[in-house]
C-alpha positions in Angstrom: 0.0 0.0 0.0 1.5 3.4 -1.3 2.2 5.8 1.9 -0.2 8.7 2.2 1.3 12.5 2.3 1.3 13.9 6.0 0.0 17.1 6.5 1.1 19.6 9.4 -2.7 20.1 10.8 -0.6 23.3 12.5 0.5 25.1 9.5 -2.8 25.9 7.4 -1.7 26.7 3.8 -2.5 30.2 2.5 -3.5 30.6 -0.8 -1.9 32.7 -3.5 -4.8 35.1 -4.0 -4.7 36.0 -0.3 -0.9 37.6 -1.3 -1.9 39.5 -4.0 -5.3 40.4 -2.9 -2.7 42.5 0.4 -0.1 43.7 -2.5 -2.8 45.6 -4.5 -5.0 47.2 -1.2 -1.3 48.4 -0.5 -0.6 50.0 -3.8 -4.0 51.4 -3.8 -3.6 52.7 0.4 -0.5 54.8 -1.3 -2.3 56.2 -4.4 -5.3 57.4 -1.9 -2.6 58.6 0.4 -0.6 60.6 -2.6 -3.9 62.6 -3.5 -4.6 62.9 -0.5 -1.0 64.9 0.3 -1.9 66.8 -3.1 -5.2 68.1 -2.4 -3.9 69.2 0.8 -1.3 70.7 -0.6 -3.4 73.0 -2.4 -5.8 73.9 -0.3 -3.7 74.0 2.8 -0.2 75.6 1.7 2.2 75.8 3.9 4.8 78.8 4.2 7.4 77.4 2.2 5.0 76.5 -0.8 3.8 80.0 -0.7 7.0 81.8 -0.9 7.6 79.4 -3.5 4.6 80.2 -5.5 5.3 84.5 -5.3 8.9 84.0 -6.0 7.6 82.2 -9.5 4.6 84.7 -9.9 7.1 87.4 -10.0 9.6 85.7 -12.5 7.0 85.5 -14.2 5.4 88.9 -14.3 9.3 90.3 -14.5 9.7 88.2 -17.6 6.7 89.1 -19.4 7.8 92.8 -19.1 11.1 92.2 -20.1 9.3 90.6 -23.2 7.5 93.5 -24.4 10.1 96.2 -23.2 12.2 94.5 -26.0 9.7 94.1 -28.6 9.1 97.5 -28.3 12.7 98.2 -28.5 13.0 96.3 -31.5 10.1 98.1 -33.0 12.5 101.3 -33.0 15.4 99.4 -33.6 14.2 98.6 -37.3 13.6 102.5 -37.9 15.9 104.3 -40.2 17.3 107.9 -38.5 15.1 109.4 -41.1 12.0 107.4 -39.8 12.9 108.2 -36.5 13.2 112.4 -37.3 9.8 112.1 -38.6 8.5 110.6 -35.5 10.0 112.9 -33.5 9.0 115.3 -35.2 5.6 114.5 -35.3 5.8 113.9 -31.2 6.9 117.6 -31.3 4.0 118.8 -33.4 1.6 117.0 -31.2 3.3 118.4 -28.5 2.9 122.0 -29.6 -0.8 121.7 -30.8 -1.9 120.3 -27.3 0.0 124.0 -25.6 -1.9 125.7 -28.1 -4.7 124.5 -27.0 -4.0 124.3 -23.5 -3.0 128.4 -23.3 -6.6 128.9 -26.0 -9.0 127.2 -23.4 -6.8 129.2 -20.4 -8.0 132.5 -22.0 -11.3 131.4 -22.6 -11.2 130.8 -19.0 -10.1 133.9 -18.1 -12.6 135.8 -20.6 -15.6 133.6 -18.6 -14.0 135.0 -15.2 -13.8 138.8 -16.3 -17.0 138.8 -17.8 -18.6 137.0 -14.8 -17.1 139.3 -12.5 -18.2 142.2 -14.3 -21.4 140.6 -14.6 -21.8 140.3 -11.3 -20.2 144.0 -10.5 -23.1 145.6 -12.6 -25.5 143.3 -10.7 -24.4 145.0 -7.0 -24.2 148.3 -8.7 -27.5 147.8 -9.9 -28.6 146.8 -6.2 -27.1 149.9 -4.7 -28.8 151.8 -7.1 -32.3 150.5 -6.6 -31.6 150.8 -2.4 -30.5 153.9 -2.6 -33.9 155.1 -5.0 -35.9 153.0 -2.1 -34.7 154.9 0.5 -35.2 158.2 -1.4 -39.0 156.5 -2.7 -39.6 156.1 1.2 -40.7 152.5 0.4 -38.5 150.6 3.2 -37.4 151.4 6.5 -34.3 153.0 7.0 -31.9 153.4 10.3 -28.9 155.3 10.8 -27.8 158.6 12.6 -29.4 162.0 11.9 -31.3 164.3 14.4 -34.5 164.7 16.0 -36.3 168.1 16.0 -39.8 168.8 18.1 -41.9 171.4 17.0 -44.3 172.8 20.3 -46.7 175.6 19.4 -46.7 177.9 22.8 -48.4 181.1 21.5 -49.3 180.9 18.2 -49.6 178.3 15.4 -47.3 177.0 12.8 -47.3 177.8 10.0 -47.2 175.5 6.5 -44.6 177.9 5.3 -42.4 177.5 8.1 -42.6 174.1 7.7 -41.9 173.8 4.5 -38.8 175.9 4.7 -37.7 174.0 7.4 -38.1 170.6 5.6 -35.9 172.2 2.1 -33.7 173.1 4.8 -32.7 169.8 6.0 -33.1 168.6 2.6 -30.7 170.9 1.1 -28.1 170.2 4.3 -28.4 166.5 3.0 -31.1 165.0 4.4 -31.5 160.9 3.5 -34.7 160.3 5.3 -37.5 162.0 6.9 -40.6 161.6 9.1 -43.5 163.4 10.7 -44.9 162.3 14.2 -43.2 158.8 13.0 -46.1 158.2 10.6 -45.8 160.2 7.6 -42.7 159.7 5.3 -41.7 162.7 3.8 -40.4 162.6 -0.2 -40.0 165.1 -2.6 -43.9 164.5 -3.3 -45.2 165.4 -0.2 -47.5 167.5 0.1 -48.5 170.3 3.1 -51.7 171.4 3.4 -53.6 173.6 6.9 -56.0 172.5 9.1 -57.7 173.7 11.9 -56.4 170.9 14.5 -53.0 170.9 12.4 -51.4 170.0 9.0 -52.5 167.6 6.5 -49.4 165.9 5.4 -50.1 163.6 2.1 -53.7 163.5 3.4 -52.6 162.4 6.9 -53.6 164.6 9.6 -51.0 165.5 12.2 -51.1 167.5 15.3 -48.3 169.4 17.2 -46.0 169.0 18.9 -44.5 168.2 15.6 -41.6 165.6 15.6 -39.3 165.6 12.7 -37.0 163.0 12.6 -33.9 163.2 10.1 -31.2 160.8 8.9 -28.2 162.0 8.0 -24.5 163.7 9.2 -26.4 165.5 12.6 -23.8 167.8 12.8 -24.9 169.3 9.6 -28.4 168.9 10.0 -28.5 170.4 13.1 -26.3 173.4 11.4 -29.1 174.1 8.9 -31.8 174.5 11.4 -29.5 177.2 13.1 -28.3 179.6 10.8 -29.5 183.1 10.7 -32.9 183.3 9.6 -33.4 180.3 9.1 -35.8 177.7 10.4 -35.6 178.1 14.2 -36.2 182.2 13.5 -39.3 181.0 11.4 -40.6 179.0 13.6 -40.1 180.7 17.0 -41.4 184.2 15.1 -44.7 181.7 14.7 -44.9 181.5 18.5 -43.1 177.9 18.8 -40.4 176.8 20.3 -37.7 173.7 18.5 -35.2 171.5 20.3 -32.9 169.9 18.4 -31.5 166.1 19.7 -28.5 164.9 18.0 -28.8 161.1 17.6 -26.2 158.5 17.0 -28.7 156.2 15.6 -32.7 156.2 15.2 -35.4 154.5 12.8 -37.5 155.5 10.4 -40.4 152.9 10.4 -43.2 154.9 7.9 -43.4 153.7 4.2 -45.2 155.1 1.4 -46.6 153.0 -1.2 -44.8 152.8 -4.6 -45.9 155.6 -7.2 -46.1 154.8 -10.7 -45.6 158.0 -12.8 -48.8 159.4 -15.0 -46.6 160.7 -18.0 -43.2 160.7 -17.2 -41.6 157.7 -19.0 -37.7 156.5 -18.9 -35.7 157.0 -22.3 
């Protein structure tokens, strides 16, 4: 009888595919661990791959200039001297049309800012005017300094004469503004009439005392009232007596309404 092969029951036998089966999960383990390294590489750099990656950004960018700097060079490089004079030249024509124009729009400029400030000169000119001709209209109120004169009949009355003479007066001396019992501006329209309890001035009735109160230099004002035979004699030969107050500063509140003339028309 042949013998029969022993067998070591201890020592199981491993098959083939077992080994190969372990060799490939190993080569795949490192391919899974290789991407894995990569990916994190990118999307978690660490210092020395960043100073890597802006040292070669740079060569890059420096090399790309130094590319074109010396395409451009050799664009001139190719140009005969005569070429080159005419582009020059041309450069320097530019050049000189863009002054021209520069120094063309600065006058412009300058015209714009005269004539604006002229513009704007005859505009304030214009103003003063029309203030001054409302103050002399009597249309707005007025302040400044001038005198104060009060007119108090004691033994006789006033006369509209005296009056009158004693307004031209202050007038002439250089009177700006004027009012009556501080409700009647006086112009160069107003009119003076008598009544019995007083004058009528511009159809307002007023009643002495009679204060007249003047803007203007008081020194001179209250001059003109003084001089010989003028309106203090007048007045105080109608039985009255005047005071004259010299103020630094005092309003003018009446107004008179606008006037449009009848016939008189501006050329």
């Amino acid at each position: 009888m042949p013998d029969e092969p022993t067998t070591d029951p201890e020592k199981p036998e491993t098959p083939a595919s077992t080994e190969t089966t372990t060799e490939t999960t190993e080569t795949t383990t490192g391919t899974a661990d290789g991407r894995d390294r990569l990916r994190g590489a990118f999307l978690r750099p660490n210092r020395t791959q960043l100073i890597v990656a802006v040292l070669l950004a740079v060569v890059g960018f420096a090399a790309v200039v130094q590319i074109r700097d010396q395409q451009t060079e050799d664009d001139y490089a190719g140009l005969r001297e005569q070429d080159l004079i005419d582009i020059l030249d041309g450069l320097s024509g530019t050049a000189q049309r863009t002054q021209r124009e520069i120094e063309e729009l600065e006058r412009t400029r300058t015209d714009l800012l005269s004539e604006s400030r002229q513009r704007q000169a005859a505009i304030e000119q214009a103003q003063e005017q029309a203030d001054a001709l409302d103050v002399l209209a009597g249309t707005v109120p007025v302040t400044g300094p001038g005198v104060r004169l009060t007119i108090t009949e004691v033994d006789g009355t006033v006369s509209v004469g005296s009056v009158l003479d004693t307004v031209q007066g202050l007038r002439t001396a250089g009177a700006e503004a004027m009012q009556i019992n501080g409700k009647v501006r006086v112009v160069a329209q107003t009119s003076f009439e008598q009544i019995d309890t007083g004058l009528l001035v511009d159809g307002t009735p007023v009643e002495p005392p009679y204060v007249v109160d003047v803007i203007g230099v008081s020194e001179t004002l209250a001059a003109a009232v003084e001089f010989p035979l003028g309106p203090r004699q007048q007045l105080e030969d109608d039985g009255a007596e005047i005071t004259v107050e010299k103020l630094a500063s005092l309003d003018i509140e009446s107004v008179r309404d606008p006037e449009q003339p009848d016939f008189a028309q501006p050329e």
